[in-house]
C-alpha positions in Angstrom: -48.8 87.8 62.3 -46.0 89.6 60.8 -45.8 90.2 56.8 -43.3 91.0 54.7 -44.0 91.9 50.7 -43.1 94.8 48.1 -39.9 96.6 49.2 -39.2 95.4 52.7 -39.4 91.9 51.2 -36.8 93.4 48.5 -34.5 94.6 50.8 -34.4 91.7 53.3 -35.0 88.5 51.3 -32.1 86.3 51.6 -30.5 82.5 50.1 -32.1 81.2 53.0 -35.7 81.9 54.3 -34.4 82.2 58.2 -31.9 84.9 56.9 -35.0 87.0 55.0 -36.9 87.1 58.5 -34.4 87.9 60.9 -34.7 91.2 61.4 -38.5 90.8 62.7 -38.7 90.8 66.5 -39.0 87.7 68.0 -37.2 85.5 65.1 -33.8 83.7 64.7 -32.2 81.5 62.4 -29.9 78.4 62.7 -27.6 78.7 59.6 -24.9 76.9 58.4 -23.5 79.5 56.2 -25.6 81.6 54.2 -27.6 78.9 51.9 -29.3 77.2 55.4 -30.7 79.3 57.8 -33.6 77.5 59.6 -36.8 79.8 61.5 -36.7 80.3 65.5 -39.8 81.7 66.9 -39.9 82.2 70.1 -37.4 79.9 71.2 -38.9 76.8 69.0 -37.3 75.3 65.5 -37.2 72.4 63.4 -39.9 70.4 63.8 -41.9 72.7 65.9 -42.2 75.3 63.5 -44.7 74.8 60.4 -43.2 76.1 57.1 -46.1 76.2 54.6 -45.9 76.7 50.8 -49.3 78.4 50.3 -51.2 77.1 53.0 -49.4 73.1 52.5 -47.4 72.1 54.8 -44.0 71.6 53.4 -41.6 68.6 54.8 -38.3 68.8 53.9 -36.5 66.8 56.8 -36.5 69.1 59.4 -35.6 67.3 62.0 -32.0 67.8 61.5 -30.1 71.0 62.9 -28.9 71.6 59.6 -31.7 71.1 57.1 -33.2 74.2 56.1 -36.2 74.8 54.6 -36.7 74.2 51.0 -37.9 77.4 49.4 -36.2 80.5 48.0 -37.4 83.5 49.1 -37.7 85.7 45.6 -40.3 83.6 43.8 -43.1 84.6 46.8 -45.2 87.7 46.8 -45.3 87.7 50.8 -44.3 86.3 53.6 -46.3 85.3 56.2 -44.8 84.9 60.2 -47.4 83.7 62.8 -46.3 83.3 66.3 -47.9 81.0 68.9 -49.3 77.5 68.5 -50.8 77.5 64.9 -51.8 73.7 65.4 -55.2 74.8 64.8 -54.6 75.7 61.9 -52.0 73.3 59.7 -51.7 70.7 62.6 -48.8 68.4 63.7 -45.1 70.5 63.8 -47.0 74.5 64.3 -46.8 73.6 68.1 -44.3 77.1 68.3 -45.7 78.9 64.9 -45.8 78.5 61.1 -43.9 80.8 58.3 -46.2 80.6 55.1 -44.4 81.3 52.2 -47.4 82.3 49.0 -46.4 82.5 45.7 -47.1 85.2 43.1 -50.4 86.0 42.6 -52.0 85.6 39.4 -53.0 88.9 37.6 -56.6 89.6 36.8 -57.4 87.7 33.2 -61.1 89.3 32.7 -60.7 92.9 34.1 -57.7 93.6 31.7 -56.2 93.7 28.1 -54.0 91.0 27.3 -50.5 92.1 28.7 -47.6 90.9 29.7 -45.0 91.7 32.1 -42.0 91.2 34.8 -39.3 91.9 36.7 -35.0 90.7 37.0 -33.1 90.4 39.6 -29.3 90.6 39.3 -27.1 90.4 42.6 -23.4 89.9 44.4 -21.9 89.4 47.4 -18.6 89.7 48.1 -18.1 87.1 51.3 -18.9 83.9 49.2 -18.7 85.7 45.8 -22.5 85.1 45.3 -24.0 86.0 42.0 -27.8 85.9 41.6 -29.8 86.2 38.3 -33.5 86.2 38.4 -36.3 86.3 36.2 -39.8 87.0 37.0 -42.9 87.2 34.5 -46.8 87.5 34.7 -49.4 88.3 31.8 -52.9 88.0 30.9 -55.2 87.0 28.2 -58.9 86.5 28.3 -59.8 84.0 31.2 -56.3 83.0 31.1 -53.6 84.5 33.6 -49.9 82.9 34.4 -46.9 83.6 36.3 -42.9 82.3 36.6 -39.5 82.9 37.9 -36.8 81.1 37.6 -33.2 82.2 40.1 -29.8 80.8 40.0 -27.6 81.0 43.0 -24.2 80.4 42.6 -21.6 81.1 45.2 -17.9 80.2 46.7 -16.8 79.5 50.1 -17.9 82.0 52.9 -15.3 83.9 54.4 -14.9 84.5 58.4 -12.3 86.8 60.1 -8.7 85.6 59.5 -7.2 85.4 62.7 -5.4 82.9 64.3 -6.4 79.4 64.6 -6.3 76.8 67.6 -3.2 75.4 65.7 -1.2 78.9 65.3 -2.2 80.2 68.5 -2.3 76.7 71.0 -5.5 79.0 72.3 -8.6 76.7 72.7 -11.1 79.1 72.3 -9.6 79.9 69.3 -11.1 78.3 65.7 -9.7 75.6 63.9 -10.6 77.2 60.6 -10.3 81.3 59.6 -10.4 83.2 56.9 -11.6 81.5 53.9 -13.6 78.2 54.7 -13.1 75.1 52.4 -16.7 73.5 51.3 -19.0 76.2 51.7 -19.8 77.0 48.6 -23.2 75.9 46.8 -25.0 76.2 43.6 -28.9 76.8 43.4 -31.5 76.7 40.5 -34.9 77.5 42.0 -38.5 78.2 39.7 -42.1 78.4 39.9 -44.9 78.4 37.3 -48.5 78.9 37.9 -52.1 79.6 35.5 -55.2 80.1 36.2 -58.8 80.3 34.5 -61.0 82.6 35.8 -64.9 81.2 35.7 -68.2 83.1 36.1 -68.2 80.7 39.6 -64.8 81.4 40.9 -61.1 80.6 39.5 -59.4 77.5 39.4 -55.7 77.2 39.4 -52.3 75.4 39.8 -48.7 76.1 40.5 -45.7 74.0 40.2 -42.7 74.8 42.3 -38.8 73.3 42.5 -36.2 74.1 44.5 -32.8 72.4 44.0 -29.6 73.3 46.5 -26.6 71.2 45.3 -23.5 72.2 48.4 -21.0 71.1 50.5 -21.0 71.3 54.3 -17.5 71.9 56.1 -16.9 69.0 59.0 -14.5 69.5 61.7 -11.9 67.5 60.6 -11.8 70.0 57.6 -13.6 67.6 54.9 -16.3 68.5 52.6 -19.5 66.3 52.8 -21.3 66.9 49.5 -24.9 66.9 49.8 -28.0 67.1 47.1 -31.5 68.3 48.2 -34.1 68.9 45.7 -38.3 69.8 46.3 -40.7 69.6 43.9 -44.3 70.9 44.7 -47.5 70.7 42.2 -50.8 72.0 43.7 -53.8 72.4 42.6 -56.6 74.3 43.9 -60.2 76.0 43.2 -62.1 79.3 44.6 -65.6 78.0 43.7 -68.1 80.8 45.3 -71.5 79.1 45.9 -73.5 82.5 46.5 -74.9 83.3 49.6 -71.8 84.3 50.7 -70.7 80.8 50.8 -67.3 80.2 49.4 -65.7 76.9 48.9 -61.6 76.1 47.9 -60.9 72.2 47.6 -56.9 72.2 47.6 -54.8 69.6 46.1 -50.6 69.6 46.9 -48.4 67.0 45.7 -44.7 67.3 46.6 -41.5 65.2 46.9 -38.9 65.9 48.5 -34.9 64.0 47.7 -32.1 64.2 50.3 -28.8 62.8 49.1 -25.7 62.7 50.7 -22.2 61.7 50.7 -20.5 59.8 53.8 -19.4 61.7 56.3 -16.4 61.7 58.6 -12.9 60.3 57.5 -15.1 58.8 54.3 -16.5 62.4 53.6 -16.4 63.4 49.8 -17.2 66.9 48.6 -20.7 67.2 46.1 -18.4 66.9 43.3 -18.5 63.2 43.9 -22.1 62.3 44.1 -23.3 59.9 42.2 -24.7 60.9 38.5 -26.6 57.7 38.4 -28.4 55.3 40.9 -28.4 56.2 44.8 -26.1 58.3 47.1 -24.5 56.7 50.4 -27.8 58.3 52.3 -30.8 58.4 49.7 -34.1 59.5 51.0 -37.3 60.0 49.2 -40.2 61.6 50.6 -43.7 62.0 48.2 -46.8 63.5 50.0 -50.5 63.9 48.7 -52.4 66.5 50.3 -56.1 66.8 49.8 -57.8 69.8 51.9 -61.3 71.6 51.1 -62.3 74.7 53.6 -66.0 76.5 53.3 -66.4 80.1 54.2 -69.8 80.5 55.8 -71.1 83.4 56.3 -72.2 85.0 59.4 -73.8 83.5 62.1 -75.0 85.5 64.3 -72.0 87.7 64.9 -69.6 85.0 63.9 -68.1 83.9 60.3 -65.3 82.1 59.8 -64.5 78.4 58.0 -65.3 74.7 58.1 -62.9 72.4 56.9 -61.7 68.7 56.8 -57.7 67.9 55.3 -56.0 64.2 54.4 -52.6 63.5 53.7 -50.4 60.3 52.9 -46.7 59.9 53.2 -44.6 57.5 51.4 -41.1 57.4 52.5 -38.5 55.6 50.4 -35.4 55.4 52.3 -32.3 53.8 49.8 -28.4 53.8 49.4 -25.8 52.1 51.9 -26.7 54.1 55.1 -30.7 54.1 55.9 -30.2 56.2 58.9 -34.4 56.4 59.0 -36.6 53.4 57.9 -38.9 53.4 55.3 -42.3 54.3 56.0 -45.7 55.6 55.1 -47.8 58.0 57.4 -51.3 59.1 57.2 -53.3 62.2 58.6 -57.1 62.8 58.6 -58.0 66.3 60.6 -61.2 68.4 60.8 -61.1 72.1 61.8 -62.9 74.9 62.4 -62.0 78.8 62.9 -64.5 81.2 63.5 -64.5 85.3 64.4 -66.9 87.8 66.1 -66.7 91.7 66.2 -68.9 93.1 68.6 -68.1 97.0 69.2 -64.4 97.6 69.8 -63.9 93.8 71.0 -62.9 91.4 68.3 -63.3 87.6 69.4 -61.8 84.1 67.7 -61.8 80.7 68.5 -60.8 77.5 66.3 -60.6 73.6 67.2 -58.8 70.9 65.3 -58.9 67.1 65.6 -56.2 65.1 63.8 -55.8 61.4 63.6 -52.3 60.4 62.6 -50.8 56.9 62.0 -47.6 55.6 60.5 -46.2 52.4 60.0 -42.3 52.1 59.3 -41.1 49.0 57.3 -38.5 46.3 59.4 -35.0 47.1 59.1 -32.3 45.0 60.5 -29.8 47.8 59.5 -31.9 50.1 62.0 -32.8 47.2 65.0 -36.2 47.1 63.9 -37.5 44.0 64.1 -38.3 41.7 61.8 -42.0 40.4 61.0 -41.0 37.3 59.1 -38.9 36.0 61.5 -41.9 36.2 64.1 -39.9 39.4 66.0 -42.4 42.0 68.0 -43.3 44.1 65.6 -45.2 46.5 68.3 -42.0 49.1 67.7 -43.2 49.6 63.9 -47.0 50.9 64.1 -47.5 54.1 66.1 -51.5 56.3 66.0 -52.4 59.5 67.8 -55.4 61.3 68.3 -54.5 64.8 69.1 -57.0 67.8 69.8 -55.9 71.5 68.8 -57.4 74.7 70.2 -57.2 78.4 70.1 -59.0 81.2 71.9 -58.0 85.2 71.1 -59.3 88.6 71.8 -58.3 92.0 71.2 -59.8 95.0 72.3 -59.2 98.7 70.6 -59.4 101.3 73.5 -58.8 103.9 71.1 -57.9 104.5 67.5 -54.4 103.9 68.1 -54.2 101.7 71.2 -55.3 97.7 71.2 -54.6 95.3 73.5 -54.7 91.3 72.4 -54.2 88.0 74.3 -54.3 84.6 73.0 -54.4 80.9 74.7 -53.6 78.4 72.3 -53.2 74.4 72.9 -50.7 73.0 70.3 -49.4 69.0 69.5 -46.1 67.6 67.6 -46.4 64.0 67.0 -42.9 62.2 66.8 -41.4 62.0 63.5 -40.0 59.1 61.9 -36.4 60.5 63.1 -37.3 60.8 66.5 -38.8 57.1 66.8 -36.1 55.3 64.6 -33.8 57.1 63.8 -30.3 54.7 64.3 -26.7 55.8 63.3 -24.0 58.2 62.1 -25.5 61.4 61.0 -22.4 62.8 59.3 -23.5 66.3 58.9 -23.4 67.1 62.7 -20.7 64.7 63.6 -23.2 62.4 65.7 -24.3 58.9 66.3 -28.3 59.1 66.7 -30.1 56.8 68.3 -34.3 57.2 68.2 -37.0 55.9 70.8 -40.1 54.2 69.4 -41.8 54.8 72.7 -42.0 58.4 72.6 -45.4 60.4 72.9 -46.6 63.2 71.4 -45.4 67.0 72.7 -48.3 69.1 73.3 -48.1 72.8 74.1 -50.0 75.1 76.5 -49.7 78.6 75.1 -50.5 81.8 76.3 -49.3 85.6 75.0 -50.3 89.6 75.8 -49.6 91.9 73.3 -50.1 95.2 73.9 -50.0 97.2 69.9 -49.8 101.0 69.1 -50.4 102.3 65.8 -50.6 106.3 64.6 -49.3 108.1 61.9 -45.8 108.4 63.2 -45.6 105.3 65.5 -45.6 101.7 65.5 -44.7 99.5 68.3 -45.8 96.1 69.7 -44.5 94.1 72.6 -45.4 91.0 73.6 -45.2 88.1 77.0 -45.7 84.8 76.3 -45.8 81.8 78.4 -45.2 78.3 76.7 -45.8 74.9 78.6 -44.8 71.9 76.4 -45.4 68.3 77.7 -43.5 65.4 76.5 -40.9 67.7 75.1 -38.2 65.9 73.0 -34.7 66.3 74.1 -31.7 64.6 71.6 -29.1 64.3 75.1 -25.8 63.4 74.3 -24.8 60.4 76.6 -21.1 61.0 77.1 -20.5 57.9 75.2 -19.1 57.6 71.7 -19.6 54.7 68.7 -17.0 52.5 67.6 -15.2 49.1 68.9 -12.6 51.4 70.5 -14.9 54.6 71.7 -13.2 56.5 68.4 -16.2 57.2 66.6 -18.4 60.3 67.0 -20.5 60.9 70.6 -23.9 59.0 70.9 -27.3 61.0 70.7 -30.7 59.5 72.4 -33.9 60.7 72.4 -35.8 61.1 75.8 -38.7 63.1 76.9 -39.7 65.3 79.7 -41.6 68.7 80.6 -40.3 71.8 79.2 -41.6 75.4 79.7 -40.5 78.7 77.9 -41.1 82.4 78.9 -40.3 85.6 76.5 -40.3 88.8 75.4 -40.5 90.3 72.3 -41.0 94.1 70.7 -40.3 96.1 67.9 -41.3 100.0 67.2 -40.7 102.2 64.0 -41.0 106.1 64.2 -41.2 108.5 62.1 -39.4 111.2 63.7 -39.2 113.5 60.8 -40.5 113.5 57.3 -36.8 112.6 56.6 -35.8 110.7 59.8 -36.9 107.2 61.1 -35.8 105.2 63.8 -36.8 101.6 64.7 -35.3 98.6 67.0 -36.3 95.7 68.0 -35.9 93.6 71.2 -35.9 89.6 72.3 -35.4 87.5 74.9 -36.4 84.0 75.8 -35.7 81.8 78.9 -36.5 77.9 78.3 -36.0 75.9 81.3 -36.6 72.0 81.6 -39.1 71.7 84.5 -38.9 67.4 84.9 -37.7 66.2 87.7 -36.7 63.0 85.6 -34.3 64.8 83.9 -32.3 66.3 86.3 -28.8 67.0 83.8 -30.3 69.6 82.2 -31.4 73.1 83.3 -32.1 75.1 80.2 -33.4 74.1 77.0 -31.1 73.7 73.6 -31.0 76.0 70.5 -32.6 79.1 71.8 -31.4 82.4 70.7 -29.3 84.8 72.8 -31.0 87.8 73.8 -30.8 90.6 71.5 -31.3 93.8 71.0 -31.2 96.4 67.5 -31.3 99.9 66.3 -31.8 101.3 63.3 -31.4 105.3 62.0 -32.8 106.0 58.2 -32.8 108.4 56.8 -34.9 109.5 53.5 -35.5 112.0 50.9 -38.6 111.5 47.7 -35.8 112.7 45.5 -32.7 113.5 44.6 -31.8 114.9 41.0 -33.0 111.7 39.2 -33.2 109.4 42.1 -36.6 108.7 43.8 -37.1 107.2 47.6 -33.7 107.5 48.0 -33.2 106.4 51.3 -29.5 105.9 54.1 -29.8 103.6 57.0 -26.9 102.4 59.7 -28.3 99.8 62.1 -26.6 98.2 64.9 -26.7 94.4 66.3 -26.0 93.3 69.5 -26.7 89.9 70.7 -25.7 88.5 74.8 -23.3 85.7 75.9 -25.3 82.3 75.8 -24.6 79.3 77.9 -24.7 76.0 76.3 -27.7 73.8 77.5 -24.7 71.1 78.6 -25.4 67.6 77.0 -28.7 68.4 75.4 -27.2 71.2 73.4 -26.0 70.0 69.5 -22.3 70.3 68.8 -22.0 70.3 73.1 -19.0 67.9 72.3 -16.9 70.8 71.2 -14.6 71.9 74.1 -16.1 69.2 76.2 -15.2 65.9 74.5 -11.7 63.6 74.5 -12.1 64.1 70.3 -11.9 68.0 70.6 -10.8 69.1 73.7 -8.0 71.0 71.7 -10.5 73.3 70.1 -13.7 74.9 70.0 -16.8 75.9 71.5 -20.6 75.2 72.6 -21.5 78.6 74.4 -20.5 81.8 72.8 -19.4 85.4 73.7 -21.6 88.6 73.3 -20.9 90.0 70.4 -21.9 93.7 68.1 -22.4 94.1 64.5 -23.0 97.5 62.7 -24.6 97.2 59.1 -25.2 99.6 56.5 -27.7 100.1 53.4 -28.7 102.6 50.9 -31.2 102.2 47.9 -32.8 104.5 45.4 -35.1 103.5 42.6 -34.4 105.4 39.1 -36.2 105.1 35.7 -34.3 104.3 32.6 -35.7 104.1 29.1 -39.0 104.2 31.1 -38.0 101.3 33.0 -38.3 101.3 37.2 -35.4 100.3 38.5 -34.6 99.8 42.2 -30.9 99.7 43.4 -29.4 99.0 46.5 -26.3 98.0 48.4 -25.5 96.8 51.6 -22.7 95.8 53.9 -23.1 93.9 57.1 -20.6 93.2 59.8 -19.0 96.3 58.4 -15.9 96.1 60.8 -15.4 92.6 60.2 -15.6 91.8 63.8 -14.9 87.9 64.8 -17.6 86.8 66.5 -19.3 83.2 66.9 -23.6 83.5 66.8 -24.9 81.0 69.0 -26.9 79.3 66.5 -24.9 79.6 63.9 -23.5 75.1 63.2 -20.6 76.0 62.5 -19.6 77.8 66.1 -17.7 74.6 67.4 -14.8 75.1 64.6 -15.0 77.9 62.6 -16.2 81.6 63.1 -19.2 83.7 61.8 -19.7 85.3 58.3 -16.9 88.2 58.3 -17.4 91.8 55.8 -20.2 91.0 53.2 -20.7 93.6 50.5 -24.0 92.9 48.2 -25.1 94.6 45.6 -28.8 94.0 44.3 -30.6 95.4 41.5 -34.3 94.8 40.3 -36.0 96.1 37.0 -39.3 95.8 36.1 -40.4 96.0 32.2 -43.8 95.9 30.4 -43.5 93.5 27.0 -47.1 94.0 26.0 
């Protein structure tokens, strides 16, 4: 597991959650400009990466390329990356990992004087003409401790290299779009509140969380699709220690999540014209109860760990003129158990996890599902799984500073509601989609070596990992394309076959000199369809390229009134990536009738250089940490391989930010 928290968080938190994690080894992001960017580990996205909101699993559509995860970055404390199937421990959709996002804490109420306290944050950018405000605040008073933030995100359209387009230059790798790209721009208003009561037994506690992104998405015919997503999360939850070591936390998370969008295509309308009132052309309401109670035992012989049993209940409410996913309502019932042993230098853990899923989607003429009334099959509609989870891990110190670790873990991903039903134009990719009610779930076989170094002056970790995924889910596009007259956008259909994936990731920091540290990081990852059924397809879609960074900081405690004033120049370089041909999204660019003028699916290697410095300096007593930044520094046109927008348009040109923080004591 990787963390981020105090000032690294500072520095690298981003809009988008995939954005903030980048820079650790091993993880990507698919963005679509700078407000989505959606997690890769090790080669796996979307579904099959669990992004958790303290511990709940969060859904927030993820199925789709371009839906990103529905949380902003500066209302957390820390950030949480664990790589490898984490099935065990939060279930379906962690087959490839889980990012768990927790919240502020709350501050001590008994062990202080009443006090209050917090922190703004005030930032810019000068791609997209970003401004950020942000307000954070925590106090205390007898049993009683709270916490909120509020941020606003307001920003323009992104801004890529102007050079010459398809149209100027009759080049077709050239973009259709440069320079200043219409409908990207977005407007956030993102918060948090939490309390707590501290008992003689334990504290109990809740936290309210909503996220609203209100933005436009550029299409390749150079419209705006407007789109509204909004997530709302209330949970509730209790440390209750029973004595004896035994501790017990019942958990209860109530979210909702709202997508709305306008049509897309030739019909497309910016966000300016959604609806005030009533529903939006694609309306789709998701609430989920979460009830989950773990007990920390304590040790057994030479192992500890935690019991636990978790339910949740899905309501789906699809509404507006295009359904594009029925209506449905899902359950989940799962027991688990994770235990640890250290015995001399060897540490030891094992977990198990059963889950029993069913969901039951409401007919739909609009979607071919049939209808029960008129005495119509109706086996399409009801789907259950029984899936078993399991992890086994070791890790062995040789000496102070060397340990070596290895893990096995078997991991599951039942099909979603998208996957099985899932039937028409999904205007945001440009794509008729067409789902498979017969599909069964993925399960992963996964398998890593780590070897980890840690002194003084030196950290580094590399890893290998081997990932065997049965049943893997491929969206292949069939060459064919909608409409009476083969005009309308290509035709995307599930189907399923055997997939495996084999990588390498590492990172080291060293500190070369009190003043002087240098760190990099390194990934590659090779995923490779291995069914013979499926014989159209060698490589798997949306992996990363490989890449490689460097980065050379420098540092001094203090400089006339600046403290941990600190210089750093990194450089980015990512490989040429091939296309997975028809399994690859957006493959129809510069290999379909519709765009064969323009565009691209694979993309060219490509090398960034970015810059930072940052000080912190204290004004009327006040802490306050500065910094600014510039990637892409040469503006270099370039097109990241997972970046949506790589069929028309180019990557995020020179960005400029400047971020400031100040932290104040009221009482």
């Amino acid at each position: 597991m990787d963390v981020l928290t105090g000032g690294t968080k500072f520095s690298r938190q981003q809009t988008s959650l995939g954005a903030s994690l980048e820079e650790l080894a091993g993880i990507s992001t698919i963005s679509t400009g700078s407000q989505t960017g959606k997690p890769v580990i090790r080669g796996l996205s979307g579904s099959r990466v669990r992004v958790l909101d303290d511990g709940a699993a969060m859904d927030y559509q993820q199925y789709g390329v371009r839906h990103g995860p529905n949380v902003d970055p500066f209302p957390s404390e820390r950030i949480e990356v664990v790589r490898g199937a984490a099935s065990v421990q939060y279930g379906s959709d962690a087959l490839g990992g889980a990012v768990n996002v927790i919240p502020n804490s709350l501050p001590d109420a008994v062990n202080s004087d009443p006090f209050l306290q917090g922190e703004t944050l005030g930032e810019f950018s000068s791609n997209n003409n970003e401004l950020v405000g942000g307000l954070h605040l925590n106090g205390a008073t007898g049993r009683w401790g709270f916490t909120g933030t509020i941020i606003r995100r307001s920003a323009g359209n992104m801004k890529a290299p102007d050079v010459p387009t398809f149209q100027e230059s009759n080049d077709t790798s050239a973009p259709k779009f440069s320079g200043e790209l219409d409908h990207t721009d977005y407007d956030q208003l993102n918060g948090s509140f939490g309390i707590g009561y501290k008992t003689n037994f334990g504290q109990i506690s809740g936290e309210n969380t909503r996220w609203q992104n209100n933005h436009n998405f550029l299409l390749p015919n150079g419209r705006g699709l407007g789109q509204n997503l909004e997530n709302i999360s209330l949970q509730i939850e209790r440390d209750l220690d029973l004595g004896n070591y035994f501790k017990l936390n019942p958990q209860f998370t109530y979210s909702q999540n709202l997508r709305q969008s306008n049509p897309g295509g030739a019909n497309a309308e910016p966000r300016n014209e959604l609806p005030d009132e009533g529903f939006a052309n694609l309306d789709i309401l998701l609430n989920s109860y979460t009830a989950k109670t773990d007990l920390q035992h304590p040790a057994v012989g030479p192992f500890s760990g935690t019991v636990g049993i978790e339910y949740k209940y899905k309501n789906q409410d699809t509404r507006g003129d295009e359904p594009l996913v029925p209506s449905a309502t899902i359950q989940n019932m799962a027991a688990f158990v994770f235990e640890q042993a250290e015995i001399n230098n060897l540490t030891f853990s094992f977990g198990a996890r059963l889950d029993a899923r069913s969901q039951e989607a409401e007919p739909n003429a609009d979607l071919n599902l049939p209808d029960e009334n008129a005495g119509e099959t109706n086996d399409v509609l009801r789907q259950s799984y029984m899936e078993f989870s399991g992890s086994l891990g070791a890790t062995y110190q040789f000496f102070e500073e060397f340990t070596i670790a290895t893990n096995i873990g078997r991991g599951f991903r039942a099909p979603s509601l998208f996957n099985l039903h899932v039937d028409g134009v999904h205007g945001g990719i440009a794509a008729y989609q067409v789902g498979n009610p017969y599909l069964d779930s993925e399960r992963s076989f996964n398998t890593d070596l780590s070897l980890r170094w840690r002194s003084k002056n030196v950290q580094a970790k590399a890893t290998v990992y081997r990932n065997a995924i049965d049943n893997y889910m491929f969206l292949v596009n069939t060459g064919e394309f909608a409409g009476s007259n083969n005009d309308g956008p290509p035709i995307l259909e599930f189907v399923q076959g055997n997939a495996r994936l084999v990588g390498a990731n590492a990172d080291i920091t060293a500190q070369i000199l009190p003043w002087l540290q240098l760190s990099g990081t390194f990934e590659t990852v090779n995923g490779q369809n291995v069914d013979e059924d499926i014989s159209e397809v060698d490589d798997l879609p949306l992996l990363p390229p490989t890449k490689l960074s460097g980065k050379v900081k420098v540092m001094r405690s203090s400089i006339g009134e600046f403290e941990n004033a600190f210089v750093s120049m990194g450089v980015q370089y990512a490989s040429s990536k091939e296309a997975a041909g028809r399994y690859e999204p957006f493959w129809q660019f510069g290999n379909a009738p519709q765009f064969s003028d323009f565009g691209v699916a694979s993309t060219d290697a490509y090398t960034l250089f970015n810059a930072m410095v940052g000080a912190e300096i204290s004004l009327w007593d006040r802490p306050i940490a500065l910094q600014l930044s510039g990637n892409n520094l040469f503006n270099n046109a370039y097109r990241d391989f997972l970046d949506t927008y790589k069929g028309y348009a180019l990557s995020p040109g020179r960005n400029i930010s400047f971020r400031v923080k100040v932290l104040f004591n009221i009482l």
